[in-house]
C-alpha positions as CSV (number, residue, x, y, z in Angstrom):
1,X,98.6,92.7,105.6
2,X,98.9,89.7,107.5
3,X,98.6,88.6,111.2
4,X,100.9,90.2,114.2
5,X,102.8,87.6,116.2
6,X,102.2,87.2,119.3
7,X,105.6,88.2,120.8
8,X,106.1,91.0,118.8
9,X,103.3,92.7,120.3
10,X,106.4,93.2,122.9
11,X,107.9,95.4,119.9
12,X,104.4,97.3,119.4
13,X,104.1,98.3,122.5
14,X,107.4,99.6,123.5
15,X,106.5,101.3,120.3
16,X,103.2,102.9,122.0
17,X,104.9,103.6,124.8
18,X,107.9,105.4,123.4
19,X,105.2,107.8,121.4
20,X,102.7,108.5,124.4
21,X,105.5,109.6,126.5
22,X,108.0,111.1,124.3
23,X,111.2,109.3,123.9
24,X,114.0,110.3,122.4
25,X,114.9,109.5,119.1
26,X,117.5,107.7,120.4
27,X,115.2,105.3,121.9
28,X,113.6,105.0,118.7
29,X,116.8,104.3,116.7
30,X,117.3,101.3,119.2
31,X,114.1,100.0,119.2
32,X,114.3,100.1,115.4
33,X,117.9,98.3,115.5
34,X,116.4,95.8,118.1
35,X,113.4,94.8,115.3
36,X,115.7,94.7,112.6
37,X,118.0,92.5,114.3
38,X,115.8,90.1,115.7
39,X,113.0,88.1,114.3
40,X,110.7,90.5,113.4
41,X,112.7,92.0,111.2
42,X,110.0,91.4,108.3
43,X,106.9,92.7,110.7
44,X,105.4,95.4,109.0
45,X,103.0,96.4,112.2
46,X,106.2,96.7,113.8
47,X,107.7,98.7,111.3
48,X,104.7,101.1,110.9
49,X,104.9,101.7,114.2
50,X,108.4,103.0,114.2
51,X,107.8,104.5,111.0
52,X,105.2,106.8,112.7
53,X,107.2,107.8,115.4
54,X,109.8,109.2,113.2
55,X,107.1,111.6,111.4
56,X,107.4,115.2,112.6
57,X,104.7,115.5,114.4
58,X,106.0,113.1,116.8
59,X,109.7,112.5,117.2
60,X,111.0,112.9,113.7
61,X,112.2,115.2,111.2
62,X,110.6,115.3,107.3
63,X,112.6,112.7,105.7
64,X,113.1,110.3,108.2
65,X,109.9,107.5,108.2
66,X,110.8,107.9,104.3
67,X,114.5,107.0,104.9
68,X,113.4,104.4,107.8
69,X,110.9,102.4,105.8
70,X,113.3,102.5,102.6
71,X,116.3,101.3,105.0
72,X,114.3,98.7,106.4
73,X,113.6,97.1,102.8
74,X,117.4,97.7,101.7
75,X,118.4,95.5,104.9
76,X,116.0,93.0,104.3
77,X,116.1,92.6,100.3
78,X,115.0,91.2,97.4
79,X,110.8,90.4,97.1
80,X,110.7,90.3,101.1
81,X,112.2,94.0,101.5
82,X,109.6,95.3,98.6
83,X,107.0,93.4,100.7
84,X,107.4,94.9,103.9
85,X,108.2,98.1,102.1
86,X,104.3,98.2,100.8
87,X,102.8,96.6,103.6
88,X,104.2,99.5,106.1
89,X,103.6,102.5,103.4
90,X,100.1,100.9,103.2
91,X,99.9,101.0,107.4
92,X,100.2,104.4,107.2
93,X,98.0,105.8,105.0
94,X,95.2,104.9,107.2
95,X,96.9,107.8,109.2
96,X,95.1,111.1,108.9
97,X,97.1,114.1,107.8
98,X,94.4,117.1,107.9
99,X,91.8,115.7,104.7
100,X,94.8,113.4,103.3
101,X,96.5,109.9,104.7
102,X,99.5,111.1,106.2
103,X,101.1,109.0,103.1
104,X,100.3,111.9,100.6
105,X,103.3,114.1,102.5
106,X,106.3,111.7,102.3
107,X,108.5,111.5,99.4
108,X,107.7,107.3,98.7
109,X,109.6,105.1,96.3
110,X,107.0,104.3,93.9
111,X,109.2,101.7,91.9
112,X,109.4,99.8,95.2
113,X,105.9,100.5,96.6
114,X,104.7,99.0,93.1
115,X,107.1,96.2,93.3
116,X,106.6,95.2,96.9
117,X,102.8,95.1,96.1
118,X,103.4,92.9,93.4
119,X,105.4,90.5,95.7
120,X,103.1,90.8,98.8
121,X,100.3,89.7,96.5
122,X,102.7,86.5,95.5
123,X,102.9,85.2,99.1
124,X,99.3,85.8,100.1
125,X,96.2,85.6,98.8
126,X,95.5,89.0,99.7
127,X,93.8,91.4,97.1
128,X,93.3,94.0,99.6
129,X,97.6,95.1,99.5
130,X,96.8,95.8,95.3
131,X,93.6,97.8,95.9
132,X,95.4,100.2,99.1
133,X,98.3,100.2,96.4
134,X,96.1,101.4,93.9
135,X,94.3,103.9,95.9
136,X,97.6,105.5,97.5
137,X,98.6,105.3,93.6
138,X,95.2,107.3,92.5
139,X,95.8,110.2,95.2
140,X,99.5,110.8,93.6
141,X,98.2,110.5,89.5
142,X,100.3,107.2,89.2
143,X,98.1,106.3,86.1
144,X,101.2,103.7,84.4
145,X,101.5,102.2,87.8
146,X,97.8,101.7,88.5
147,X,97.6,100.1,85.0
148,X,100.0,98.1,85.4
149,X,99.1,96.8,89.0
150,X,95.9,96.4,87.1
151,X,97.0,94.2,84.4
152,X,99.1,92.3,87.0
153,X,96.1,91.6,88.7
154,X,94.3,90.0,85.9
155,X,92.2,93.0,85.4
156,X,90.7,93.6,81.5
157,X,90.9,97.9,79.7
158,X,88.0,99.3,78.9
159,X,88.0,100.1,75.8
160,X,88.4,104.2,75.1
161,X,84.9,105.0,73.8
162,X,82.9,102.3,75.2
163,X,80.1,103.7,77.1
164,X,81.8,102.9,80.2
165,X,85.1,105.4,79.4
166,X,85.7,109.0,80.1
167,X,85.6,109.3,83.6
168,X,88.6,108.9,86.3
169,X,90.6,106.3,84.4
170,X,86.9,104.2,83.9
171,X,86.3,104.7,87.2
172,X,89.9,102.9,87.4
173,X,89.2,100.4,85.7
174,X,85.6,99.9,87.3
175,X,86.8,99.5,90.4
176,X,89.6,97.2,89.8
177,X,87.6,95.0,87.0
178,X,88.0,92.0,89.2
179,X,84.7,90.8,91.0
């Protein structure tokens, strides 16, 4: 998901800061406007870390990280806004929510989250964005988007009836089919 810059840890931790002590969400919305206007506008850490204050069981209301991280992508467009999109969706499901990543309770854009993958994977020679793609993907049933992140990663079907089908989409695909 890429390296942090070095200044933008500025960004992060006003970011920390704002959820340890309970800021507004007024000082949220201008730290958010402050990263999106300056040059980290395309910094997913940044981004995640907004995205989680705006979850409800910090500052936010249920609809509002989705709204966030979906703004953030519309502002920044095209194959980079589908990028970040993915890479900040994919920040937060490492977040806990009771026995599921806190990803499994927002309403996501699917169409982008596939899309951004796609184009993350274009930039960077990072397989890891596809797999945490996939993964999210398995927890919600997305079998057509798995399989085609799949295919899009060079991966080969298994054949229905082979001795290695039947079992949670082949084990997806064993485990991606890539080596």
């Amino acid at each position: 998901m890429g390296p942090v810059e070095p200044l933008s840890g500025v960004y992060l931790a006003a970011a920390d800061v704002a959820m340890s002590t309970g800021h507004s969400l007024e000082d949220v919305r201008k730290l958010a406007l402050g990263v999106l206007s300056g040059p980290y506008a395309a910094n997913s850490h940044v981004h995640r870390k907004i995205a989680l204050l705006l979850l409800p069981r910090w500052h936010g209301k249920p609809g509002m990280t989705e709204s966030y991280v979906a703004n953030v992508a519309e502002q920044l467009g095209g194959d980079v806004g589908n990028a970040v999109y993915a890479s900040t969706v994919l920040g937060l499901s490492v977040v806990s929510s009771g026995r599921n990543p806190v990803t499994a309770d927002l309403e996501l854009d699917w169409d982008r989250l596939q899309a951004g993958a796609k184009a993350f994977s274009k930039t960077r020679d990072d397989p890891e964005v596809i797999d945490l793609t996939i993964g999210l993907m398995v927890l919600q049933n997305q079998w057509a988007r798995i399989e085609d992140l799949l295919r899009f990663r060079g991966a080969e079907r298994i054949p229905p009836g082979s001795k290695n089908s039947g079992s949670v989409r082949s084990v997806i695909w064993q485990r991606f089919s890539k080596p």
